[in-house]
N, C-alpha and C positions, 0 to 999 in steps of 0.2 A: 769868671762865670757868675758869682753871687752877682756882679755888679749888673751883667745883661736881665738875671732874673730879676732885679727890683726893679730892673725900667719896665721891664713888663709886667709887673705888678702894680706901679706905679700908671701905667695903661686901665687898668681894670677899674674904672667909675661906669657908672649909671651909662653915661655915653656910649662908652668903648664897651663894654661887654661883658661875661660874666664868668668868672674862673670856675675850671671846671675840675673835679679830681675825680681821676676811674682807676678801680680797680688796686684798692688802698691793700697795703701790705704792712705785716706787723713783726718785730725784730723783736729776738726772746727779752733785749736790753727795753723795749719800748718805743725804739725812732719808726716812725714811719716812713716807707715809700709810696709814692703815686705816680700816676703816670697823671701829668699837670698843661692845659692848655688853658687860652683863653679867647673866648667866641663872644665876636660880634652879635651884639642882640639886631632882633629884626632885620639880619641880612640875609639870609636862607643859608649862611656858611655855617656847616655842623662839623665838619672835618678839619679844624686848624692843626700848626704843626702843634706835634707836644713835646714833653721832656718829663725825665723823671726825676723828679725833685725828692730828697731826704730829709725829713723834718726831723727835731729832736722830738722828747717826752711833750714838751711846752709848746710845741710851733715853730719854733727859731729854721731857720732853714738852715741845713749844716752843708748839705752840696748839690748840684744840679747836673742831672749826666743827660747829655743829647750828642753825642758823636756825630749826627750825621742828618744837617742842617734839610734833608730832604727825605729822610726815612721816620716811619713811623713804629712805634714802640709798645710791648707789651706786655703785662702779667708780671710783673715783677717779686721775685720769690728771692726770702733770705735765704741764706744757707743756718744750718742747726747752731754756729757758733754766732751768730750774726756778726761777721766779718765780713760777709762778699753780698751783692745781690746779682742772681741769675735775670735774665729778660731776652724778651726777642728784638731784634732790629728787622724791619723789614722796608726792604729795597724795592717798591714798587714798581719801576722804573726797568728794574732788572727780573723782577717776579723771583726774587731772591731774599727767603727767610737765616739770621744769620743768629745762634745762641751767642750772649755776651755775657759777660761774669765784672764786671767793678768789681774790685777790692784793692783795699790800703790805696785810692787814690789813683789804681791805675786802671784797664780794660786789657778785657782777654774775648777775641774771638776763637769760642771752643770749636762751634761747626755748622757749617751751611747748608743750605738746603736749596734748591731750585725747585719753587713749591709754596707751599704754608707751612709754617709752625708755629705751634702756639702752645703755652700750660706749661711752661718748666717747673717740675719739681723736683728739690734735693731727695738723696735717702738719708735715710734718718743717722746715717754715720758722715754722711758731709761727702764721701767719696767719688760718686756718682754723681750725674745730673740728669734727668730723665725729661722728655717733650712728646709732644703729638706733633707729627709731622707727615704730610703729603706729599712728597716726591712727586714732579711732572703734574701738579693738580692742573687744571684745564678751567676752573673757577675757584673765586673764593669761597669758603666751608661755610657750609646752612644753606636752607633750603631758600631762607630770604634773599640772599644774594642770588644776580642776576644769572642764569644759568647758562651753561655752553651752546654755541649752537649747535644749531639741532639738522646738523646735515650727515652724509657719508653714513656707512652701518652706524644706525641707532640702537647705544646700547649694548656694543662688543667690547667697551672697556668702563671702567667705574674707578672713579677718584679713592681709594682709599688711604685712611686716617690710620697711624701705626704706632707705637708707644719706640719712642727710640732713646738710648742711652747713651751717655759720654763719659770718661772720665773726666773728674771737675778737675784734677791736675794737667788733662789735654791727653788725646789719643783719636780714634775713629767713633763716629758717630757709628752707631749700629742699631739695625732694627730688631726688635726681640719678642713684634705680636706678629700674628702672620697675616701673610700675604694678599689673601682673602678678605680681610677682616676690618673692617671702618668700626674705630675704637672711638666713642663719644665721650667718655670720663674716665678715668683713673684716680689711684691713690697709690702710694707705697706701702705693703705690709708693713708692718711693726719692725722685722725682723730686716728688710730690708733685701730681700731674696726674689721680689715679685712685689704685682700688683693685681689689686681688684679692679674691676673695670665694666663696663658696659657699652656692648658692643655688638654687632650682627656681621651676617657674610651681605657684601654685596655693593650695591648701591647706598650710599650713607644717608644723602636726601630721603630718601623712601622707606628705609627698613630701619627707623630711630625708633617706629609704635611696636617693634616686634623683638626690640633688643634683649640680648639675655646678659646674666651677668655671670661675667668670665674670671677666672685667674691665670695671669699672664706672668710664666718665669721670667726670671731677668736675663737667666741666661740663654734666652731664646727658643726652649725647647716648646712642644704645641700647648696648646691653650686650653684649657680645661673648664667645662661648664659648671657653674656653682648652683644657678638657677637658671628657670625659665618662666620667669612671673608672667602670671594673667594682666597685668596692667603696666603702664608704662614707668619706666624707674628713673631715678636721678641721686646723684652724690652719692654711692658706695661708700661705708664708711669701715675701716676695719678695727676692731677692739684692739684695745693694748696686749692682752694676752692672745690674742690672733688667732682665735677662736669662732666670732663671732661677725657678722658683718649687718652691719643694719644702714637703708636706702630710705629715699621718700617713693612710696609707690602711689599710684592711683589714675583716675583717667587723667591724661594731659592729652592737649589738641597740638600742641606747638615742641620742640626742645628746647626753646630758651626759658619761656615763663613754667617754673617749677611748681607743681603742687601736691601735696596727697596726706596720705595717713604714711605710719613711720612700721615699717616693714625690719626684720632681721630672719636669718638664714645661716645655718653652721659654714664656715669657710671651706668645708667639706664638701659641703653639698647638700641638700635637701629641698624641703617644700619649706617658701618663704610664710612667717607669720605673722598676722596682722596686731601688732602692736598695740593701735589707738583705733578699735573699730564706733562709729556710731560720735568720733570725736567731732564737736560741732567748731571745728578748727581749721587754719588748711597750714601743714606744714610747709615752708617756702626753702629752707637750709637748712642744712647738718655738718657738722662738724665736730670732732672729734679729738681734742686737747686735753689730758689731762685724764682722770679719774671715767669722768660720765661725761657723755656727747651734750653738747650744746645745739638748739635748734632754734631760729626764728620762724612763728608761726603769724599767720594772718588772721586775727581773732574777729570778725565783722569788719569793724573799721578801725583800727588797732597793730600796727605788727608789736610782736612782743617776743622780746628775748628769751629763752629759757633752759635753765639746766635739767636734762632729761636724766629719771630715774630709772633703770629697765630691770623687768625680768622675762622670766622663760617666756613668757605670755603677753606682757602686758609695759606700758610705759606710761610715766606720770610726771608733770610738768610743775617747775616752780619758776617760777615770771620773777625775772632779773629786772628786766626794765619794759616799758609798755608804751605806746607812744603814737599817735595820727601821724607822725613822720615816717619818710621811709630812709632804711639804712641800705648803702649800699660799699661791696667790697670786693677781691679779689677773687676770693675762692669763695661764691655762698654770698649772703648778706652782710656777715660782720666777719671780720679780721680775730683770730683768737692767737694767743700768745702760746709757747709750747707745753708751759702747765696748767694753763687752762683759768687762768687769773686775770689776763690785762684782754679788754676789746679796742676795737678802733672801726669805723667806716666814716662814709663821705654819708651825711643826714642832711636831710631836706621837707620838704612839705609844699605848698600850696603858696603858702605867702611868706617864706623863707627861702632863701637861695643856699642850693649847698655848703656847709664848713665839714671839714675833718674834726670828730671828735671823738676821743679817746676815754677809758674808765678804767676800773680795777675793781675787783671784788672786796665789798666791807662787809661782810658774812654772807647774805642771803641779798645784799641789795648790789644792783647797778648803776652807777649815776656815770652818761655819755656827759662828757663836755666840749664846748668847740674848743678845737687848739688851733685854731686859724679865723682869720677875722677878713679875707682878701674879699668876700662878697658883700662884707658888711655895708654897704653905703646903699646895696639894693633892696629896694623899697620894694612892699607887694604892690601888686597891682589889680588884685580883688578879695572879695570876702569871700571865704569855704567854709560851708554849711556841711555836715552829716546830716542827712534826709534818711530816716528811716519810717518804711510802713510792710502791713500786712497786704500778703496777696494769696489767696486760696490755700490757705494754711501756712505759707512761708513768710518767714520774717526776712525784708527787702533792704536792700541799703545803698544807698548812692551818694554822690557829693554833686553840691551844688554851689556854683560858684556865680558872683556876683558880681557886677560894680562897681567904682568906691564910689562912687557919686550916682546918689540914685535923688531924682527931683518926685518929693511927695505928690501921690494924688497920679502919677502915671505909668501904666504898664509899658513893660519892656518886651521885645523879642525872647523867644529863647531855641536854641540849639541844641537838641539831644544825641551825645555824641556817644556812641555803642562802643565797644571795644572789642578788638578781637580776640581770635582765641577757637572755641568759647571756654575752654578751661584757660584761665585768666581772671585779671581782677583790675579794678582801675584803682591805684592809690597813691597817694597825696606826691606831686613831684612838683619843682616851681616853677612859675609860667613866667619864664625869660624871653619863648619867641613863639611862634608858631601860629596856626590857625587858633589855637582854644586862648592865647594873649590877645590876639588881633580882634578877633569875637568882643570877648568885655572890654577890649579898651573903645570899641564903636558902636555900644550902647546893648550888647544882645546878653542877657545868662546862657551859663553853659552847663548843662545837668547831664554829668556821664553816672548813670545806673552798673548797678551788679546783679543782673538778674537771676536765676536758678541757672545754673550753668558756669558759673562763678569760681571763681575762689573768697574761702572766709570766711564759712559757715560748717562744711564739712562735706564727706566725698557724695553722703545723698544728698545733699543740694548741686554740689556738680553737674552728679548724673543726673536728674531730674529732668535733662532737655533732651536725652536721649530716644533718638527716633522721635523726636518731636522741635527739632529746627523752627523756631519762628510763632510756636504755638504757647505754650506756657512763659516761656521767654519774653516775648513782645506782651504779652498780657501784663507780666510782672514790672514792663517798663513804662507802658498806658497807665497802670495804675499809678508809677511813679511820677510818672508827669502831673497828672489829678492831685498826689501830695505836693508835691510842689507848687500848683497851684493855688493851693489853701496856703500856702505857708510866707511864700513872694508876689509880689504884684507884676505876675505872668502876664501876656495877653495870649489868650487860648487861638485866638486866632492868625496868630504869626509865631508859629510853631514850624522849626524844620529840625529833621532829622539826618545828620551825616556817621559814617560808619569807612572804618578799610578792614579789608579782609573778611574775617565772620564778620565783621561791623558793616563792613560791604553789603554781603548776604543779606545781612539785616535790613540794610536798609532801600534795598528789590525787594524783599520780602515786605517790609513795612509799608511801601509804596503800594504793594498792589493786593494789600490788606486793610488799607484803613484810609482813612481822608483827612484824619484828626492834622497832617502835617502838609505843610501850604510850600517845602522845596524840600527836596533830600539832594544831598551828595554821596556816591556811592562809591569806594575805591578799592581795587582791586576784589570788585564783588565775585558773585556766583549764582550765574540765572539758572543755568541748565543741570543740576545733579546726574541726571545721565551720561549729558555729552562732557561735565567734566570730570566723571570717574576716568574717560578714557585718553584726556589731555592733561591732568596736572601729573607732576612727578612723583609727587606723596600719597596715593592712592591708600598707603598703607592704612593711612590715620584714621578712614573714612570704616573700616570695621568696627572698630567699640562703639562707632556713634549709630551707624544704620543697622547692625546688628548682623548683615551679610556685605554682601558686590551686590553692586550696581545688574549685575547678569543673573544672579539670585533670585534678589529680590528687588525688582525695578518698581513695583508698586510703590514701596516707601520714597522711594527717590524721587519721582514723579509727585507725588505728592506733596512735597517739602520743595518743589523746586519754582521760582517765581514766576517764571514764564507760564506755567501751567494756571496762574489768574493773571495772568497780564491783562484780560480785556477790563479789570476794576480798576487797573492805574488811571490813574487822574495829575498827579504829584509830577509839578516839573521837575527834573529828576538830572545833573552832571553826573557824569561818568569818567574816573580817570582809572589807568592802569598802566604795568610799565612793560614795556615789550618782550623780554625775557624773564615774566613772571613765573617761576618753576611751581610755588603754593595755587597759586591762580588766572591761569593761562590768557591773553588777550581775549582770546575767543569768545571767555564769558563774557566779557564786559561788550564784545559787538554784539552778541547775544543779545542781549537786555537795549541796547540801542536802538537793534536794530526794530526790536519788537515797540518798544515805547514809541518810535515815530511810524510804525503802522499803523497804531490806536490812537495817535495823532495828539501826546502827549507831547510839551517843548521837553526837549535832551537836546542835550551835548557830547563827545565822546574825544578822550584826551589821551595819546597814548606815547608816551615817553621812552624814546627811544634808545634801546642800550641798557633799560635799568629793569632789575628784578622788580622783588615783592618789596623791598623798603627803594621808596626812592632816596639815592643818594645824592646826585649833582644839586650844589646849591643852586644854577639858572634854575633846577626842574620842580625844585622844592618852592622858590620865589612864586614860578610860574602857577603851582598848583595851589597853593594860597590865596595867590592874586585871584583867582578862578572861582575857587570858592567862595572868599568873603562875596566876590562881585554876585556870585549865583544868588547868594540870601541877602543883600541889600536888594537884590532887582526884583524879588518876588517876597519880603518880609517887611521890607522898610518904606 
């Protein structure tokens, strides 16, 4: 097996493509696991096979597990002695999730699922092995995945997500949250009796902004409400002494991209309290090894490790390591050891390609090192700039990326690429393929902004766009564009603007607000606020930000919604989305088609068949690139 993994090592130059590691695990001895592929650059292939490779302290590879030359693999968790590592195998083919255990050499299938599973975690006596798993799911889990169709009673049954248990020595899988209930996180108590978790009745797509946070026995009896936070939570974490539980709370738009201020609540029960209020920070991870919980926060343009101090009241940060990179890991951002000493994640940046690196605690400091050198031969492929200005009292921040070859004395294109979200953040990751590589390598900059609404600054700059979609937000990225201007050899006049999802929105929104930008591409946008409070799946989400429904109060919606200036569009404007978008329904995007070639605006409209809110298929990702770049060479170049 070492010998197949070097050829494919031996694969990985500048040509062939770029290795990739997700989802890095940390063993109390220091080896690391990953789950390890390697992707073709510039082929629209994101999905290769992978394998989970165990590296030592140093990098060395010590073994490579892929049992099943056609199944894909997940989440790989040690056990407390780091003797075994837990992971999912999943049979695609068959729509069958299967838990596996490696140890000493050999594999054990503990227990199947006809369904998804995912998130094994041991208890903390090694006994057990606990998963999330959906029995008979009808799609895959998140709201971005492509969603079921939508025939027969809509709405008489709901995928739910359940914490279930095995014995790690082998016995029956058994479920032990209930029935009802779509469980989005867990952890194990301390004591190993139960878990914390976060969770709603119902539909999981939809009821993730209204989750509350539960305690789930192990031995399966009902589930017990800890809290019911006003804002939306992430990573539960439980104190050693099993007392205490502390979350990251705050507005989030999305469940994958984490953010907020750092929230705790008695295990008991009570009203949750705000820890870090007025912090001009955004907490991204928690976790909880050792003594005192460790967090990676997003400090402007910075993530930054830190070991957090708490009391009854309040928490205070001392910055381990600080960095324009971003880290990324299994559980959370970095990988922690079980006393809370050794890190590890997969880091990366703008003009660095991912390596695994690893640290240890030398009193108060953190130094990551790479222990893997498999991308080293890849070259960046432009300059990134941190652009920071002022906008009506806010301090702005975006990156701005370049070039390498820029001929003195002439402006360039540029492409302002929104992100979605809007609680979100766009930060430093390497440009190995996609539209924002294809862009600078065909002579255009690419300036993706963080406007108010953001992660990075703190929870009142988040909310800052609330009830106000497209208004303070797009000002704060006009303005960025103006810095930018002064700073690079822009040409203001071949300026386009693309966005997916809120970026979508934004950029109907920008189109039929402003002229400053000569093409926009719009993906998986949002013309109609009305008509899509009553077709998307997650309706949930759309409360913290408008303040009521759409049947409330329809004035705000109407107002924020693009189509209601459609007649100021001027902006040739592409449109893509994908057919079974559950976040962002086809609808809107004919919506906005349809109205643009009324006012007799050129569009296009692209609608990809079979794929949710991320598209997946490499034809479809090829396709919607090829489409793009073509839209802004034919109207910027």
């Amino acid at each position: 097996m070492l010998l197949a993994l070097a050829a494919v090592l031996a694969a990985a130059t500048p040509d062939a493509g770029l290795h990739r590691f997700r989802e890095v695990a940390l063993s109390p001895a220091g080896e690391v696991a990953a789950v390890e592929s390697v992707v073709p650059i510039d082929t629209g292939a994101t999905d290769p096979h992978t394998a989970i490779v165990v590296r030592s302290a140093t990098g060395s590879i010590l073994r490579r597990i892929d049992p099943c030359p056609t199944c894909g693999y997940g989440a790989p968790a040690w056990s407390p002695d780091g003797a075994s590592i837990a992971f999912v195998v999943t049979d695609r083919a068959t729509s069958t999730a299967t838990l596996t255990v490696a140890s000493g050499g050999k594999l054990r299938s503990l227990a199947s699922v006809r369904g998804v599973a995912q998130t094994p975690r041991w208890s903390p006596d090694g006994k057990t092995i606990a998963l999330l798993a959906t029995e008979g799911a009808t799609k895959a889990t998140g709201a971005v995945e492509a969603g079921a169709a939508q025939v027969g009673e809509i709405g008489a049954a709901d995928d739910e997500q359940r914490i279930a248990v095995v014995p790690a020595a082998g016995g029956p899988l058994r479920m032990v949250s209930p029935s009802d209930t779509f469980v989005y996180e867990y952890d194990w108590t301390p004591d190993g009796r139960g878990f914390v978790a976060t969770a709603s009745k119902g539909n999981g797509d939809d009821n993730w902004w209204v989750a509350k946070l539960i305690a789930v026995d192990a031995g399966g009896s009902a589930a017990r409400v800890i809290a019911s936070p006003k804002t939306q939570l992430n990573l539960p974490r439980v104190s050693p002494d099993g007392k205490t539980v502390v979350y990251i709370g705050g507005l989030m738009s999305d469940f994958g991209p984490v953010g907020g201020d750092l929230y705790a609540v008695p295990f008991a029960g009570g009203t949750p309290v705000n820890l870090t209020p007025g912090m001009k920070a955004t907490v991204r991870s928690l976790a909880w090894k050792g003594a005192d919980p460790v967090a990676v926060r997003l400090v402007g343009d910075q993530n930054e490790i830190d070991r957090v101090a708490l009391t009854a009241t309040s928490a205070s940060f001392t910055p381990l390591w600080s960095s324009s990179a971003t880290p990324d890991a299994a559980d959370g951002d970095v990988a922690i050891s079980r006393d809370g000493t050794h890190f590890a994640a997969s880091i990366e940046d703008f003009e660095h390609a991912p390596e695994i690196a690893t640290g240890s605690l030398a009193g108060s400091t953190l130094a990551l090192t790479p222990i893997t050198r498999e991308n080293a031969a890849l070259g960046s492929n432009a300059v990134a700039t941190s652009i920071k200005w002022k906008n009506e009292g806010f301090n702005v921040q975006g990156w701005l990326l370049a070039p390498k070859t820029l001929v003195p004395g002439r402006k360039y294109p540029m492409i302002t690429i929104i992100h979605g979200g809007p609680s979100s953040a766009t930060t430093p990751s390497y440009l190995w393929n996609g539209t924002v590589r294809q862009l600078i390598e065909r002579g255009y900059y690419v300036f993706q902004p963080n406007p108010r609404g953001s992660y990075g600054q703190g929870e009142a700059f988040t909310r800052a766009n609330v009830r106000d979609f497209g208004g303070g937000d797009l000002r704060d990225i006009l303005a960025g564009v103006t810095a930018v201007e002064k700073a690079a050899p822009v040409d203001d006049k071949r300026l386009g603007v693309y966005g997916h999802s809120y970026g979508g929105f934004m950029t109907m929104w920008t189109v039929t607000h402003s002229t400053r930008f000569k093409a926009g591409v719009a993906g998986a946008g949002i013309a109609n606020w009305i008509s899509y409070y009553g077709q998307n799946g997650i309706d949930k989400w759309m409360i913290p930000f408008f303040g009521a429904s759409a049947y409330d109060d329809p004035a705000i919606y109407t107002k924020l919604s693009p189509l209601t200036t459609i007649k100021a569009a001027k902006t040739p404007t592409l449109i893509y989305v994908g057919e079974r978008d559950v976040e962002c329904p086809p609808a809107q995007s004919v919506e906005f088609w349809h109205a643009l070639k009324e006012v007799g605006v050129p569009t296009s409209l692209i609608i990809y068949a079979g794929e949710g809110h991320r598209i997946r298929k490499p034809e479809n990702i090829h396709d919607r690139e090829t489409r793009t770049i073509g839209w802004f060479d034919k109207y910027l170049k």
